[in-house]
C-alpha positions as CSV (number, residue, x, y, z in Angstrom):
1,X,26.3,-17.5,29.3
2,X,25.5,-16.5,25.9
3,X,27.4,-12.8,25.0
4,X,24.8,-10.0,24.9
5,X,23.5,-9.2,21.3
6,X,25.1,-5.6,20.1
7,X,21.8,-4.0,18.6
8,X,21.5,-0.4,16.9
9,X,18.9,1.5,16.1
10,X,17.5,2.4,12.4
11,X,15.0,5.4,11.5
12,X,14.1,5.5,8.2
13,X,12.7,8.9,7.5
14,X,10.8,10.3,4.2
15,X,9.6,14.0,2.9
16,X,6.2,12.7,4.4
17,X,8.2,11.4,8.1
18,X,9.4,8.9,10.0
19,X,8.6,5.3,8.5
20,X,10.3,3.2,10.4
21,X,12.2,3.2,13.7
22,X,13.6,-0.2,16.0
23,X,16.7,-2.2,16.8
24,X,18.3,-4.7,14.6
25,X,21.4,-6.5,14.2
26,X,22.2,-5.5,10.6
27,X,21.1,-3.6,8.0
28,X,22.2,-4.5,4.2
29,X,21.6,-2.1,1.1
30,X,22.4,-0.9,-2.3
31,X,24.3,2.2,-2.2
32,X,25.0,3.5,-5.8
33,X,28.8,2.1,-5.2
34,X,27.5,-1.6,-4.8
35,X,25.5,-3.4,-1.7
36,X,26.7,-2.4,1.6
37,X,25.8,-4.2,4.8
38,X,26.3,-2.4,8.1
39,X,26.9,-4.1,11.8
40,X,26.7,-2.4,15.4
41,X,30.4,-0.7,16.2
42,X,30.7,-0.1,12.2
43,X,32.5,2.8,11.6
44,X,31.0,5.9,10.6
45,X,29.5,6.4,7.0
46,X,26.9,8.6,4.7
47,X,26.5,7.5,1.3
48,X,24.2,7.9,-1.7
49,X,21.5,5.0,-1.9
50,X,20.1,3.8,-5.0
51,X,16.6,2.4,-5.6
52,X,16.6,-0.3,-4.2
53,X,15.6,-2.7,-1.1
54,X,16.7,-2.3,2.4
55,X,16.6,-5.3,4.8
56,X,16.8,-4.7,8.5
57,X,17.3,-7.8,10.7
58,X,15.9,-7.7,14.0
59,X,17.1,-9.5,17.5
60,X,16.8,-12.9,18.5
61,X,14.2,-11.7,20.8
62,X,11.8,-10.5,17.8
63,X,13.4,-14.4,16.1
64,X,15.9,-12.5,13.9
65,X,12.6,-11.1,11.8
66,X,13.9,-9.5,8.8
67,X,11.6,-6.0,8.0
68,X,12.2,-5.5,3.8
69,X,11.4,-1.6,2.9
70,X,11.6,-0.4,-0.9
71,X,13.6,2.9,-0.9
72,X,13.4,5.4,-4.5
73,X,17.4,6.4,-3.8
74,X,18.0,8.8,-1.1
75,X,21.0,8.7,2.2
76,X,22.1,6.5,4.4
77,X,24.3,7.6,7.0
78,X,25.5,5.9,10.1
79,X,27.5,6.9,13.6
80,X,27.9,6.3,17.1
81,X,25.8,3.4,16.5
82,X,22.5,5.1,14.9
83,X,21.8,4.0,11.2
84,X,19.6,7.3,9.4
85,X,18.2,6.4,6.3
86,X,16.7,9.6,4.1
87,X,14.9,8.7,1.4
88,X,13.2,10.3,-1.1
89,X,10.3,7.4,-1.0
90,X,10.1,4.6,1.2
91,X,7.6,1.8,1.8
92,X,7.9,-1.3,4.0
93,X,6.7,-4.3,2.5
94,X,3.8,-4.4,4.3
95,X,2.3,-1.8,2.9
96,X,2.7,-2.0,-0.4
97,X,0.1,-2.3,-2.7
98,X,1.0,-4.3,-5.5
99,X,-1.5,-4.0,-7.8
100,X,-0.9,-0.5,-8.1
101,X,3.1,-1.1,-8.4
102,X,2.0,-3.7,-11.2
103,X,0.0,-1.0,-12.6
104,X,2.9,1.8,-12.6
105,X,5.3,-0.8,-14.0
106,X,3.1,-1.1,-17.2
107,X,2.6,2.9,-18.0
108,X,6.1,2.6,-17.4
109,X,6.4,0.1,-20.0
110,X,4.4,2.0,-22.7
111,X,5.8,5.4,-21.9
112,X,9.2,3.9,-22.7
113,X,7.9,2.8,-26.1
114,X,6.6,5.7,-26.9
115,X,9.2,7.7,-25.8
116,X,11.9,5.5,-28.1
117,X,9.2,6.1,-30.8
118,X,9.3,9.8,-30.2
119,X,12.9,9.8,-29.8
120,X,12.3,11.5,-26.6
121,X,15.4,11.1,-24.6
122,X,14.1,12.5,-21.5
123,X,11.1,11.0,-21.2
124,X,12.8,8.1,-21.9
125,X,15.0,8.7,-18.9
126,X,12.2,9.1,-17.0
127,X,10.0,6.3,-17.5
128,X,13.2,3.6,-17.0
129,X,13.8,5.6,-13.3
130,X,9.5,4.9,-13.3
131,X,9.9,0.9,-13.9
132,X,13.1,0.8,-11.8
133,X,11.2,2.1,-8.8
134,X,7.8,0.0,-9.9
135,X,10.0,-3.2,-10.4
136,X,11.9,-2.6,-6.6
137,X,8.5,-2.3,-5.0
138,X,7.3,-5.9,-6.5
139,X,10.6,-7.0,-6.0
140,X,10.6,-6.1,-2.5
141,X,6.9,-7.4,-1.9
142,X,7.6,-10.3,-3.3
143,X,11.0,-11.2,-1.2
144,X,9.2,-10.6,2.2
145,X,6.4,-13.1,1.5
């Protein structure tokens, strides 16, 4: 007989609640020290994401399904088998709309070159944290198709 599959459970909470909540097997992400991946028994962390994608694979029962989520930086802590992910924005794949995302990575785009043009530091700053956050959310449609 096979051994039994050690699942843990993931929340993924936002400012606007909880996004996402199951069992999985793993979850893999991009803290801001480097990609992390995180199995059931692992021992107890909290560290700063960056933006970036989240991938939660689920049990063999749900076919190993893998659920991609598109995080704008945030926390992800984990301990007595429980993986809490605060983030300041999160969407699961599903629902983003890409067109928009595609939309927000072009006034991105041109606020960066006006910014440079305007030597405008800040707003500079701002628009590249923009298109990071517009480029993960393609990204992250993109990888779950």
């Amino acid at each position: 007989m096979a051994d039994p599959e050690k699942l843990f459970k993931v929340n993924v909470v936002t400012p606007d609640g909880l996004i996402f909540s199951h069992h999985c097997t793993i979850v893999e992400m991009r803290a801001i020290d480097g990609q992390r991946s995180i199995l059931y028994n692992h021992l107890p962390i909290l560290t700063p994401l960056a933006i970036g994608e989240i991938k939660v694979t689920r049990s063999r029962q749900m076919n190993n399904a893998v659920n991609h989520i598109a995080v704008s930086g945030g926390y992800f802590e984990f301990s007595n088998n429980v993986a809490t992910i605060i983030a300041d924005s999160a969407e699961r794949s599903s629902n983003i709309d890409v067109s928009r995302a595609e939309a927000a990575r072009e006034r991105a785009q041109n606020a960066m070159k006006e910014a440079k043009a305007a030597h405008d530091q800040r707003s500079l700053e701002r628009a590249q944290v923009a298109l990071r956050r517009a480029v993960n959310r393609i990204s992250v449609y993109n990888s779950s198709k």
